[in-house]
N, C-alpha and C positions, 0 to 999 in steps of 0.2 A: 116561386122559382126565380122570376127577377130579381128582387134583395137577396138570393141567396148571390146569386152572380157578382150581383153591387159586393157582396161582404168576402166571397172568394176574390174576387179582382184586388181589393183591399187590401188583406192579407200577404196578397202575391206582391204587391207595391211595398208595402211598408216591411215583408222577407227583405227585399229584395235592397233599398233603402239601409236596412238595418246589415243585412252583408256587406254591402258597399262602405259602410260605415267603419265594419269590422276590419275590412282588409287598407281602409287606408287607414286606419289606428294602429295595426298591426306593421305595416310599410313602414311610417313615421318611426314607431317608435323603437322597432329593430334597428332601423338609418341612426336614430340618436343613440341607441345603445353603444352599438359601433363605433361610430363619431370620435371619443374622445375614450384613452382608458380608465382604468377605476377600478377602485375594490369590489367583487362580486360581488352579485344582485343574490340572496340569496332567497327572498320572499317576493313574488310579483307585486304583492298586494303594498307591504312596506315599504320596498328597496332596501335602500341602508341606515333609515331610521334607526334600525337598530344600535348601529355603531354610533350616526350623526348627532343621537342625543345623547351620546352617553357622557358625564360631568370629563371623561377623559379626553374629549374630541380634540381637542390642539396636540396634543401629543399624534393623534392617528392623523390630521392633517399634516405634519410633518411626516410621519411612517408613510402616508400615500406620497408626499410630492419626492422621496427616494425612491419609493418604489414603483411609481408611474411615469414616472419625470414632472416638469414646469407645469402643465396642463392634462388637468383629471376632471374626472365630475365623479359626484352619488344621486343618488337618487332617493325623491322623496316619498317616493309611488311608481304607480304607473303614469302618473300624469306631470311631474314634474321634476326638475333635477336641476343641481346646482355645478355652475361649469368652476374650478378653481386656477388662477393663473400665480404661479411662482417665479417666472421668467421676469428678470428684470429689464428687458429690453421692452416687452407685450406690457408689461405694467406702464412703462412711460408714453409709450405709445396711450395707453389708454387713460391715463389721469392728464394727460395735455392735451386730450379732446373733447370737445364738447358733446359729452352724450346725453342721450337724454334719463331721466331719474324714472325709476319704477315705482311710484307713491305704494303703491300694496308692502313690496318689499319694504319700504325704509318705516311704515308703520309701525314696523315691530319693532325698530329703535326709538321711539317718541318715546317710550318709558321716560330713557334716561337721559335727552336731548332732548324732547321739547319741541319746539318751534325755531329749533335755532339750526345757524350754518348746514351743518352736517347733513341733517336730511332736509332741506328747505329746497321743497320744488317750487315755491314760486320764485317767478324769477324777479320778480320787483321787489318781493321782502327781500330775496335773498341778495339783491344787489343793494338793499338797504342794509343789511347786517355785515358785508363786505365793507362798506363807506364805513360803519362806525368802526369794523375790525382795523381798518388800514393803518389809522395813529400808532397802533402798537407794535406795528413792521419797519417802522421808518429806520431809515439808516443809524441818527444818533440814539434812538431807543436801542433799536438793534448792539450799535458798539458800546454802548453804557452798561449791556448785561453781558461783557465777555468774561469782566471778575466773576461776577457772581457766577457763571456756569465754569469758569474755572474752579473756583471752591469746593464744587458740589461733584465734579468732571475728578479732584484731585481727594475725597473721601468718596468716591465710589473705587478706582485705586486700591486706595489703601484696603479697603473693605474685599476686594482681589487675593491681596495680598497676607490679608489673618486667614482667608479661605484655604490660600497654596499652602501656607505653613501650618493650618490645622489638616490641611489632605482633605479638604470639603466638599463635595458640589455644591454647584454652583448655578441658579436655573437664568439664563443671559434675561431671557424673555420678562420675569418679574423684576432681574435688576434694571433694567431699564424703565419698566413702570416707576419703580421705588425713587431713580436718578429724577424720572418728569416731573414727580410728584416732589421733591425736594428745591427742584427749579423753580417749578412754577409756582409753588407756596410763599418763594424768598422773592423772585421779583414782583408777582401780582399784589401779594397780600403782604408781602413782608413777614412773612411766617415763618420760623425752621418747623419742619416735620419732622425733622432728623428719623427718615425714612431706612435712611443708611447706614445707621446706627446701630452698629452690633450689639443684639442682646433688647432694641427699644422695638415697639408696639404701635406701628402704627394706625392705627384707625381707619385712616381712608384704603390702607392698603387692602386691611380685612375688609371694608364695603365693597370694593371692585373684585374681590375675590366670590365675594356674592352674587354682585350684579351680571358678570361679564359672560360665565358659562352658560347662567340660565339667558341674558341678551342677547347670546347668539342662538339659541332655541328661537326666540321669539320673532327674529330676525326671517327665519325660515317659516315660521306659522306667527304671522301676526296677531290673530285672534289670543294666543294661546296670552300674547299679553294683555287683553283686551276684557279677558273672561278669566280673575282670575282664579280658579277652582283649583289647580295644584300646591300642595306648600312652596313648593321653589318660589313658582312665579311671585307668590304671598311677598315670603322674604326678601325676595328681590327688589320690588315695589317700596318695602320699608326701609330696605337698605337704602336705598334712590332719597327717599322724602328724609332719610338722618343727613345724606351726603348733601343735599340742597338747604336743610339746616344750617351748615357748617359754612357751608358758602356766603349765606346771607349774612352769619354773624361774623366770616373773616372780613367781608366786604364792609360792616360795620365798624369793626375794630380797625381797619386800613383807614377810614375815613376820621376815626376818633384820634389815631396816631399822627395823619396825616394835618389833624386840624382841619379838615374841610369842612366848612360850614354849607347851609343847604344856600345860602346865598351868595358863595364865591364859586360853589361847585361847577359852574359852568366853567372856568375858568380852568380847571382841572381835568378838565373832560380825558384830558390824554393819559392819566394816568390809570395805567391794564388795568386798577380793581374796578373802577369806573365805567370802563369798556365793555368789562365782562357782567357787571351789573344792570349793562340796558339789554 
């Protein structure tokens, strides 16, 4: 009769435990629903998975920030959700303060960054990798590259302009990729990619068109790049290890055209291929 007591009390405790439980999960997560607007939840179990992964999500990110305003969220379940800020005012506010870095979060970008800048929560490497970035900010770096982003500033233009007269679209969001990648090929490596090149085939353009939709998957489910069992992820990872190929041997051919030998290379230290190869 006593252990039955003992295992009735029990019971009653860990009910009771387990409501409590229930109604502040319930509390919380109604308060967050609420909180900020967003595309309907239409599965508890999913949220917006559905849409969040789908290869079109930059398009429906643009569809929600019309249709929600500056600040939206989705959801990744019931236990998680993503807040989205478009506001340019809440954006500067937030990249000119010091916040602190979600290492879970930024996992899922190491695919294709590594240990470097971007996601580097320590703060001593990262304030070591800032010390070596800096050479390539300086003012007379800076004014020595305003031909070169004029050139590239003056065939992106033009490239405008065969659009208007053929009656084209036009997507801003990849010319802009196509402009960085033309930029920064000609002053790091000294390379044309001729990105912008009506009619040419870019290579790195097709790798980031790989990398980028399935990276931001991975971004939201780190694991998902960690274990790779989908073909996406597969491809993505390959795409990654072809665009780091290319890197190593532009950084080679910059060195070879540069003339730099491995024992004046210190001496060179400032020049971007250099920089971006420590």
């Amino acid at each position: 009769m006593g252990s039955l007591n003992v295992s009735l009390n029990t019971f009653i405790v860990v009910t009771i435990l387990a409501l409590i439980a229930v109604v502040r999960f319930t509390y919380v997560y109604v308060r967050a629903r609420y909180e900020f607007p967003g595309p309907p939840v239409k599965n508890f179990w999913i949220g917006n998975l559905d849409q969040t992964m789908a290869d079109n999500v930059h398009e429906k990110w643009l569809q929600w920030n019309r249709e929600y305003g500056h600040v939206f969220q989705t959801w990744n379940g019931p236990f998680s959700r993503v807040i989205y800020i478009g506001d340019p005012g809440m954006i500067t506010a937030i990249t000119t303060s010091n916040w602190p870095k979600s290492s879970a979060q930024y996992d899922g970008f190491r695919p294709l960054s590594g240990d470097a800048l971007f996601v580097q929560t320590n703060h001593e490497k990262w304030h070591m990798q800032r010390k070596r970035l800096a050479p390539a900010f300086q003012p007379q770096i800076i004014d020595a590259q305003y031909g070169c982003f004029a050139k590239h500033l003056t065939r992106c233009v033009e490239y405008l302009d065969t659009a208007a007269r053929d009656k084209s679209v036009v997507d801003f969001a990849s010319l802009h990729v196509l402009l960085t990648l033309d930029f920064i090929g000609d002053i790091a490596y000294g390379v044309d990619f001729r990105a912008l090149t009506p009619g040419s085939v870019c290579r790195i353009s097709q790798l980031f068109d790989i990398v980028l939709p399935e990276l931001m998957k991975c971004g939201l489910f780190p694991l998902r790049a960690r274990f790779t069992i989908l073909k996406k992820t597969r491809e993505m990872h390959g795409a990654i290890a072809e665009l780091r190929l290319m890197a190593e041997k532009a950084v080679e051919n910059a060195r070879h055209t540069a003339d730099v030998s491995y024992e004046n290379r210190k001496k060179s230290s400032n020049k971007i291929f250099e920089i971006l190869a420590k």
